[in-house]
C-alpha positions in Angstrom: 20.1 137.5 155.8 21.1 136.5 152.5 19.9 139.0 149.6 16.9 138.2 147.4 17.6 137.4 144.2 16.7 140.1 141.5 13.9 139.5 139.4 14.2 137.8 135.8 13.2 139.7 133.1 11.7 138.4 129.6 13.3 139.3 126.5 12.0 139.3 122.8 14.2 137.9 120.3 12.1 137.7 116.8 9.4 135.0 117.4 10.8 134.1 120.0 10.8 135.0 124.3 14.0 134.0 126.4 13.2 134.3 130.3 16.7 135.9 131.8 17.1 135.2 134.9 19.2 137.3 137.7 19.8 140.0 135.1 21.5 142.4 137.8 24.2 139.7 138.7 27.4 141.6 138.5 29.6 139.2 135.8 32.2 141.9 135.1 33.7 143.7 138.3 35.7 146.4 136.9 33.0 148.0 135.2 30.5 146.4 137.1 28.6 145.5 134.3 25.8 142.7 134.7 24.2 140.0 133.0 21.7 142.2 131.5 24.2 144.2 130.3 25.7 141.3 128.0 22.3 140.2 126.7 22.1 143.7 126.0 25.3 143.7 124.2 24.7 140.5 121.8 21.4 142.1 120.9 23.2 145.1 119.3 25.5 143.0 117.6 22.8 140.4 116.5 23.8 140.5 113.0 27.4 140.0 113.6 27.4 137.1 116.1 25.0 135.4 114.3 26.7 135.4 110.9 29.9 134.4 113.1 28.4 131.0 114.6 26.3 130.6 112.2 25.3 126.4 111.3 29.2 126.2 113.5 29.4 123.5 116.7 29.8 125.8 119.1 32.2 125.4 122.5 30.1 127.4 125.3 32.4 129.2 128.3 30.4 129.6 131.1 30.9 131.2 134.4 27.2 130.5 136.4 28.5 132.9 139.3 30.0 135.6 136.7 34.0 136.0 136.6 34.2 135.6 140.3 33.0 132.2 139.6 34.7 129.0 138.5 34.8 129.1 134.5 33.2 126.2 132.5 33.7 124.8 129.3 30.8 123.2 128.0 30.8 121.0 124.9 27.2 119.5 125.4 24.1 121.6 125.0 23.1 122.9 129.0 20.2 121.1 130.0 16.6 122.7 129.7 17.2 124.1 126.2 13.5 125.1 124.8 12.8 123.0 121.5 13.7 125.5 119.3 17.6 125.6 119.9 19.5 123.8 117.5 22.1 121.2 117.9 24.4 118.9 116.0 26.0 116.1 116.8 29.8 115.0 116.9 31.8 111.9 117.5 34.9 112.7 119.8 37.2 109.2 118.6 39.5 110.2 121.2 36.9 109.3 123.9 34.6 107.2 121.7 31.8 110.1 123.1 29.3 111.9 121.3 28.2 115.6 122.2 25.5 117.1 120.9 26.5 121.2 120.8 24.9 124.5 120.3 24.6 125.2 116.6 23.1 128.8 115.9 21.1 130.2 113.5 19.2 132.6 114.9 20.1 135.0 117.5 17.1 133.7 120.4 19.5 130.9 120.5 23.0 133.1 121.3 20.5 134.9 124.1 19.6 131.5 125.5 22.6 130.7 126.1 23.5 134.0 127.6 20.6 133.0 130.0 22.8 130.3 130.7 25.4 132.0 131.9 27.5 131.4 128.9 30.1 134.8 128.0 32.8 133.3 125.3 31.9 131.6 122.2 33.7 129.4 120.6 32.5 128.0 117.4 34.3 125.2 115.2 35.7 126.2 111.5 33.2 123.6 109.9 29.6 123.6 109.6 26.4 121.0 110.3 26.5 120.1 106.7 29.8 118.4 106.7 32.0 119.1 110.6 35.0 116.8 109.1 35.7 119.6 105.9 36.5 123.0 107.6 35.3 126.0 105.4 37.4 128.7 107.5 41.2 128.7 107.7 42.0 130.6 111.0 45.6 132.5 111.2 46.4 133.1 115.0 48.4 136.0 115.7 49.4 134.8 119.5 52.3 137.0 120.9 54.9 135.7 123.7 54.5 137.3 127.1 57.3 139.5 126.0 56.1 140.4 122.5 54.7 144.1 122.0 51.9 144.7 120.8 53.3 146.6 117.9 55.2 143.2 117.1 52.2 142.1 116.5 50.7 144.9 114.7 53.8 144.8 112.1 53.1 140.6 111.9 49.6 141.2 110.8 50.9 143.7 108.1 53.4 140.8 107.1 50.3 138.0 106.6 48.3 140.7 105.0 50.9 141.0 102.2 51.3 136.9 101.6 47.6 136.7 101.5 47.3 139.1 98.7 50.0 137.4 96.7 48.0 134.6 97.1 44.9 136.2 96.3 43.0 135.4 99.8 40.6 138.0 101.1 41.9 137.7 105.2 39.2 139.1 107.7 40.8 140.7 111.0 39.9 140.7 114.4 41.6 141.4 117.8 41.4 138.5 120.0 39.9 140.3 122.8 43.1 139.3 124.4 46.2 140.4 123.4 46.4 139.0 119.9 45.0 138.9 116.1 42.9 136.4 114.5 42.6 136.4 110.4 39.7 134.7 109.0 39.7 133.5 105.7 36.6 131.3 104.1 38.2 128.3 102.1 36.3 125.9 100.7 35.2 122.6 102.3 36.9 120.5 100.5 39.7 118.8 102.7 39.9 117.9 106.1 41.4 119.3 109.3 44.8 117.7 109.1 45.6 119.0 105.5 44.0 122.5 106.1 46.3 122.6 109.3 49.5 121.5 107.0 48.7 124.4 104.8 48.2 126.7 107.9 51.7 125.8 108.8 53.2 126.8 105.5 51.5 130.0 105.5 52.7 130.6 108.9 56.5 129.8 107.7 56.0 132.1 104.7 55.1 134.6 107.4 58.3 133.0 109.3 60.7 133.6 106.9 59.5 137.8 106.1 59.3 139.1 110.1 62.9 139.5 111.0 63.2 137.2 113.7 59.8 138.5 115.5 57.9 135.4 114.2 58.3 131.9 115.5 56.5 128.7 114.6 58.3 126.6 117.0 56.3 124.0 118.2 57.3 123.3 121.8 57.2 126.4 124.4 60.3 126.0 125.4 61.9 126.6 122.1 60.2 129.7 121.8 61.5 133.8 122.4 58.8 135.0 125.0 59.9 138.2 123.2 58.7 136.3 119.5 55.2 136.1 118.3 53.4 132.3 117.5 51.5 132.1 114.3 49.1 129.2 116.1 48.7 127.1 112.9 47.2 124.4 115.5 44.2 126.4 115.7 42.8 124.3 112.4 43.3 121.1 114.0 40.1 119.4 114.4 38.0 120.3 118.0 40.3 123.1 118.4 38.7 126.6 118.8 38.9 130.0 119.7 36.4 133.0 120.6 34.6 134.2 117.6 34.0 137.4 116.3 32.1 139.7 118.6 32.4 137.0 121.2 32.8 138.9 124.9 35.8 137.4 126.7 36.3 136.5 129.9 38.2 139.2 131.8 37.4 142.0 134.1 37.0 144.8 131.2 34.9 143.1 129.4 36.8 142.9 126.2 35.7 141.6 122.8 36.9 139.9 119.9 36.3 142.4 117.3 36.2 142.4 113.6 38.4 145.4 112.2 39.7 146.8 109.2 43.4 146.1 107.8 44.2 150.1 108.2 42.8 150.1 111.6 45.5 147.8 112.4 48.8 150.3 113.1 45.8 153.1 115.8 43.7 150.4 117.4 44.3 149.1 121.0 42.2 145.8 121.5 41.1 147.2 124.8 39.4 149.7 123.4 36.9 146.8 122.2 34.1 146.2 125.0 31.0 145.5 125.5 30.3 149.4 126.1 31.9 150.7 123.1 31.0 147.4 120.8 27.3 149.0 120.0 28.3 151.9 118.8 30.7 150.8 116.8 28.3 148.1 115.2 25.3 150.8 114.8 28.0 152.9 113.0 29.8 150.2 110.4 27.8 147.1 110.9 29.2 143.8 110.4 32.9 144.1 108.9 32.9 140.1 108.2 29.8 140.4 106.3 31.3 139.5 103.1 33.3 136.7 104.1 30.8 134.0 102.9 31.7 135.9 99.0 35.6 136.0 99.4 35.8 131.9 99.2 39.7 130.9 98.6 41.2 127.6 96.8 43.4 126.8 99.3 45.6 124.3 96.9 47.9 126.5 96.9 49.0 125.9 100.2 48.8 122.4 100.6 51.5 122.8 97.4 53.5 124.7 99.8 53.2 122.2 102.3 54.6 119.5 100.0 57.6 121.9 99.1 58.2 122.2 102.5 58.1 118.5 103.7 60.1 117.4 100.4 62.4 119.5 102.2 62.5 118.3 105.4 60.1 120.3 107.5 58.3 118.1 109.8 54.6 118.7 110.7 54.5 118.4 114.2 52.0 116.3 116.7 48.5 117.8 117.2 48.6 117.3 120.9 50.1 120.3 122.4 52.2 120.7 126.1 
């Protein structure tokens, strides 16, 4: 006989009640930790996952059967969203399509879609008030399937140092995978194309100090599995990657979490989860609370992009393999 399903449970979040239904369903097999155990988990980090999707378009990653499931990525809002969760819209040119995503700002909204079976999210760089003008400049740390993960600890010490000369305030985080992500708030004042041309320059600077361990080479073929890929395409419009506190979708249960720069050279991104993650919030709180008051010019870089083109450098298609 098949098994009955377990119960749902209600949840208060603020004002509001989200109904959570099959909260013992196992999502995570190696630790065997269940849907209830992730709401649980983006309670304790309310603050934090809030402030990272926060007025953002928002990319949802499903998986309605847990990580033994097929994995969805859903653009749209899921159907049966209670009145209160907040969307905006977006025109996809490519398609000539309009989606109209999850837009937070408040954390009954992050637990809905939790309820919805949603475990990674993945929030644009712009916000409601203007998506076409991105306000955070996102430097991807994405090592080869050969690179060490010290390679990439000694990379992130190498973009730490050109940020400072250029007077940016960067805001680390692991992946949750194998890599670092560097937030930095810019203002909104030029679109996704130029921010990624100034993403590419930074990522040359960073090129041109690592020693060989860096590559910015486009195509996969011309890269050293062995070499790390500062993933300046990350800025390119519709393009997005987990946010901070966001659970990722592998067995342990791993998340992408905010650290400090002199955590970098002790810290093991799989010691980020969602059973150590509460603690560690209780204990520090948010570490990207302050990005909103570290806002950067980011002229500078598009200069740098000029220099670079005048010389030749071409900035390569958006599309990738």
């Amino acid at each position: 006989m098949p098994s009955a399903k377990s119960p749902s449970v209600e949840i208060e979040v603020d004002d509001k009640v989200v109904r959570v239904s099959n909260p013992d369903r196992v999502y995570f097999p190696a630790s065997g930790a269940t849907k209830l155990d992730l709401v649980d988990y983006y309670l304790a980090v309310g603050d934090g996952i809030v402030n990272a999707l926060y007025e953002r378009p928002c990319m949802l990653h499903r998986f309605p059967k847990g990580l033994a499931g097929d994995k969805v990525h859903q653009k749209r809002l899921p159907a049966g969203a209670p009145p209160w969760v907040e969307t905006v819209r977006l025109h996809f040119p490519r398609w000539n399509r309009t989606a109209d995503e999850l837009c937070v700002t408040e954390l009954a909204s992050v637990i809905w879609a939790v309820q919805m079976s949603t475990v990674e999210f993945h929030p644009w760089n712009s916000r409601r008030a203007d998506t076409e003008k991105p306000d955070e400049w996102r430097i991807d740390l994405d090592p080869g399937p050969d690179c060490e993960w010290e390679t990439v600890q000694q990379v992130a010490h190498v973009a730490h140092e050109v940020l400072d000369e250029l007077g940016a305030t960067g805001f680390p985080k692991t992946s949750g995978g194998h890599g670092l992500h560097v937030y930095v708030r810019i203002k909104p004042d030029h679109g996704f194309q130029d921010v990624r041309r100034g993403a590419l320059a930074f990522a040359r600077e960073v090129e041109r100090r690592s020693g060989g361990d860096v590559t910015t080479a486009w195509w996969r073929k011309d890269r050293d599995p062995a070499q790390l890929f500062v993933d300046y395409n990350q800025n390119a419009r519709d393009h997005t990657i987990a946010a901070a506190y966001s659970v990722r979708g592998v067995p342990n249960a791993q998340v992408s979490a905010p650290i400090r720069w002199d955590e970098i050279d002790d810290c093991d991104p799989a010691d980020f989860t969602i059973h150590t993650m509460p603690a560690r919030f209780a204990e520090l709180g948010d570490l990207h609370a302050g990005i909103d008051d570290a806002v950067f010019d980011f002229r500078p870089l598009l200069e740098w992009a000029d220099r670079d083109e005048a010389e030749g450098k071409a900035v390569p298609p958006e599309s990738d393999e």
